[in-house]
C-alpha positions as CSV (number, residue, x, y, z in Angstrom):
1,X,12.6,-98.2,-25.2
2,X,14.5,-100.3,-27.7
3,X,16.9,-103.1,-26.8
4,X,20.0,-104.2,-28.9
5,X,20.9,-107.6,-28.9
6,X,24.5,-108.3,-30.3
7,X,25.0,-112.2,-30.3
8,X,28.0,-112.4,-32.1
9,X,29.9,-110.2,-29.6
10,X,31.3,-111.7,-25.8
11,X,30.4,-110.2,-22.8
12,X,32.9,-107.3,-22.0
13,X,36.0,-108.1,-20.2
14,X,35.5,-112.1,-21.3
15,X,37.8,-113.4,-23.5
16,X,37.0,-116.6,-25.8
17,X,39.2,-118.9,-27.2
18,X,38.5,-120.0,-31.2
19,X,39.4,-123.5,-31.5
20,X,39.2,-125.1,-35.5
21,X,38.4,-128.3,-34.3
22,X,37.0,-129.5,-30.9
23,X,36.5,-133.3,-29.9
24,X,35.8,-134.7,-26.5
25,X,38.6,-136.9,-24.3
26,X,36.2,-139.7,-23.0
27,X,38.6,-140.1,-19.8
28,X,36.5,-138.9,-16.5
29,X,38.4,-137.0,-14.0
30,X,38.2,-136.4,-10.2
31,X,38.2,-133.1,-8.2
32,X,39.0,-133.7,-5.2
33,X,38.5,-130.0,-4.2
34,X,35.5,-129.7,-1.0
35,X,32.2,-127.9,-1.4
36,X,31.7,-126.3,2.2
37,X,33.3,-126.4,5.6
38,X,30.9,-129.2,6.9
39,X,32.9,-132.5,8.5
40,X,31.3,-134.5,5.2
41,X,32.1,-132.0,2.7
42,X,34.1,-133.8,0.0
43,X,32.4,-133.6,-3.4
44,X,33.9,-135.8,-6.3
45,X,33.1,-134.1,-9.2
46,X,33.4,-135.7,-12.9
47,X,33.8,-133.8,-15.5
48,X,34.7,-134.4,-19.4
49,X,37.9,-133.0,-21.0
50,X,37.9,-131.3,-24.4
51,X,41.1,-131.3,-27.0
52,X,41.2,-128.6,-29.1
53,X,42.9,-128.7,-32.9
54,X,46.1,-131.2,-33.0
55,X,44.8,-132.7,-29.7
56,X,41.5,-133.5,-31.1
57,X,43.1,-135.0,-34.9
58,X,45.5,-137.3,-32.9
59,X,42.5,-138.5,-30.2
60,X,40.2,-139.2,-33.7
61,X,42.9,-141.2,-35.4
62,X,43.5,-143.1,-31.9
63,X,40.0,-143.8,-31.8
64,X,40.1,-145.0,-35.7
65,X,43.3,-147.1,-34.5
66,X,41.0,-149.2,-31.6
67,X,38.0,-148.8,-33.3
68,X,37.3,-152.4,-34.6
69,X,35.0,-152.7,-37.9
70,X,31.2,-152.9,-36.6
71,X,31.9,-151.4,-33.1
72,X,30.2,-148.2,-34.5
73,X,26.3,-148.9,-35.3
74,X,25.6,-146.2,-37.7
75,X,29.2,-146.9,-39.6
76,X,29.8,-150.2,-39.6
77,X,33.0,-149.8,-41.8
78,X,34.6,-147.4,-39.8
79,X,37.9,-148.7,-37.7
80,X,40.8,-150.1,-37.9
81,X,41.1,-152.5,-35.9
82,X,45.1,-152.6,-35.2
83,X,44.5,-154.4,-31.7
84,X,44.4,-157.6,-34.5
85,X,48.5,-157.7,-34.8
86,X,49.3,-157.6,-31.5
87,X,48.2,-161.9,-32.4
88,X,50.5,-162.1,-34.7
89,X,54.1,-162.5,-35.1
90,X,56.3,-159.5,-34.6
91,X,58.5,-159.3,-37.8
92,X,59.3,-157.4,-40.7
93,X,56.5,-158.9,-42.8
94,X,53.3,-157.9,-39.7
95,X,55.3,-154.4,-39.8
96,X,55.4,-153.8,-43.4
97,X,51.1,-154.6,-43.1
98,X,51.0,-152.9,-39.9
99,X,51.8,-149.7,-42.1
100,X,50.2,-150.3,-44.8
101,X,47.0,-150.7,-42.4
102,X,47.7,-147.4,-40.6
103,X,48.3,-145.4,-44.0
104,X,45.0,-146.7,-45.5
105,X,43.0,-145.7,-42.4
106,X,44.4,-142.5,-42.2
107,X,43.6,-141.7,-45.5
108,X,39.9,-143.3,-45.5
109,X,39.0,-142.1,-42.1
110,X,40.7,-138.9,-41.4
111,X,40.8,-136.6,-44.4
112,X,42.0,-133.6,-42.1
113,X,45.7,-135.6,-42.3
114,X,48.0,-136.8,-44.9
115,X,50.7,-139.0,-44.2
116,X,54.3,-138.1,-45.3
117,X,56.0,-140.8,-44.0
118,X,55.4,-144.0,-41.8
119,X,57.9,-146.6,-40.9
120,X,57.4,-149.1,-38.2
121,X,59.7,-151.7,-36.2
122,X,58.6,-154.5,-34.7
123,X,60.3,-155.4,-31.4
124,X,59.6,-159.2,-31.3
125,X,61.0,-159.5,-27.0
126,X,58.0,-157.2,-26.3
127,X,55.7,-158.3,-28.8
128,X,55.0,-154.3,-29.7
129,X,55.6,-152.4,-32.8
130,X,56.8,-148.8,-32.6
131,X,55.4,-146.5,-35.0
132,X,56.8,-143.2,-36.5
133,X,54.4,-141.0,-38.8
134,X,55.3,-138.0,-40.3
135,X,51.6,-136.3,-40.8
136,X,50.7,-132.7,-42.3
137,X,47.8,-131.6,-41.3
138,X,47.0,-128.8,-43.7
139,X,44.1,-126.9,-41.6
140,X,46.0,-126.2,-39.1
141,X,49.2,-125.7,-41.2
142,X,51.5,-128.8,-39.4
143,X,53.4,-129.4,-42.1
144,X,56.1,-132.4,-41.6
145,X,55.4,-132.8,-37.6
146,X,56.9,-136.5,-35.9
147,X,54.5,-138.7,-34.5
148,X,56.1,-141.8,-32.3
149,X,53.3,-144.5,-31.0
150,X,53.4,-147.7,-29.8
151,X,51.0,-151.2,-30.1
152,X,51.4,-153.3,-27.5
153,X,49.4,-155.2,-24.8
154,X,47.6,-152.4,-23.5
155,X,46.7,-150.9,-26.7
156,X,47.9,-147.9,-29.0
157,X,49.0,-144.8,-27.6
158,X,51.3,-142.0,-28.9
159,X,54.1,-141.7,-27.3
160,X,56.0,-138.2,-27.9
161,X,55.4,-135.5,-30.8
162,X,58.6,-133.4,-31.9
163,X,59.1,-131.1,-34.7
164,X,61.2,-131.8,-37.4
């Protein structure tokens, strides 16, 4: 009797999803869903999101973003740091930086990405800086795609993504 093992196919009837790029979402989630029919049967289950392809490029360059230098043992160079503006004043001349800062991480710490375009306001009665990159992302052929983020109090976070 001979048995065939195929491990390159999926079991029949299952269907699988090929991502290019795959990176976990640190954020822990709650479900809220119960386990059995007893009067105590609420489980709270944690579980870790994945982002898949565009998801997982933009979570990476948001890490790189609030990733200051030396935070990351085995890569002490790696981050960017951009929490460090938010201290100073916001005007043209912490903008025009602020981009160049952004542009120069990018291109160090993401090579999946190149930046088209990046222009950045600073909104001095909120003390936050609004940020629009144009990125390609060649791999996953995103050529030209908007980007608007913000840097404020709480941090950096991307805001909206349209297509141009």
């Amino acid at each position: 009797m001979a048995i065939i093992i195929n491990r390159g196919a999926a079991p029949p009837g299952a269907t699988e999803r090929r991502y290019i790029f795959k990176d976990v979402h640190i954020d822990l989630t709650e479900d809220i869903s119960p386990s059995g029919d007893s009067l105590y049967s609420k489980s709270t289950a944690y579980d870790i999101k994945a982002d898949h392809d565009e998801g997982a490029i933009m979570n990476s360059i948001r890490n790189i973003f609030m990733t200051k230098p030396g935070e990351k043992l085995l890569n002490p160079a790696f981050g960017a740091d951009l929490s460090q503006w938010l201290f100073e004043p916001a005007d043209d001349f912490s903008a025009r930086e602020l981009g160049e800062a952004i542009v120069t991480s990018i291109e160090r710490f993401e090579p999946r990405v190149k930046v088209d375009h990046i222009h950045v306001n600073a909104n001095p009665s909120r003390n936050e800086f609004i940020i629009k990159l144009v990125l390609t992302i060649p791999p996953l052929n995103i050529i030209n795609k908007d980007y608007t983020a913000i840097l404020n109090q709480p941090g950096f976070d991307f805001l909206t993504n349209t297509n141009t």
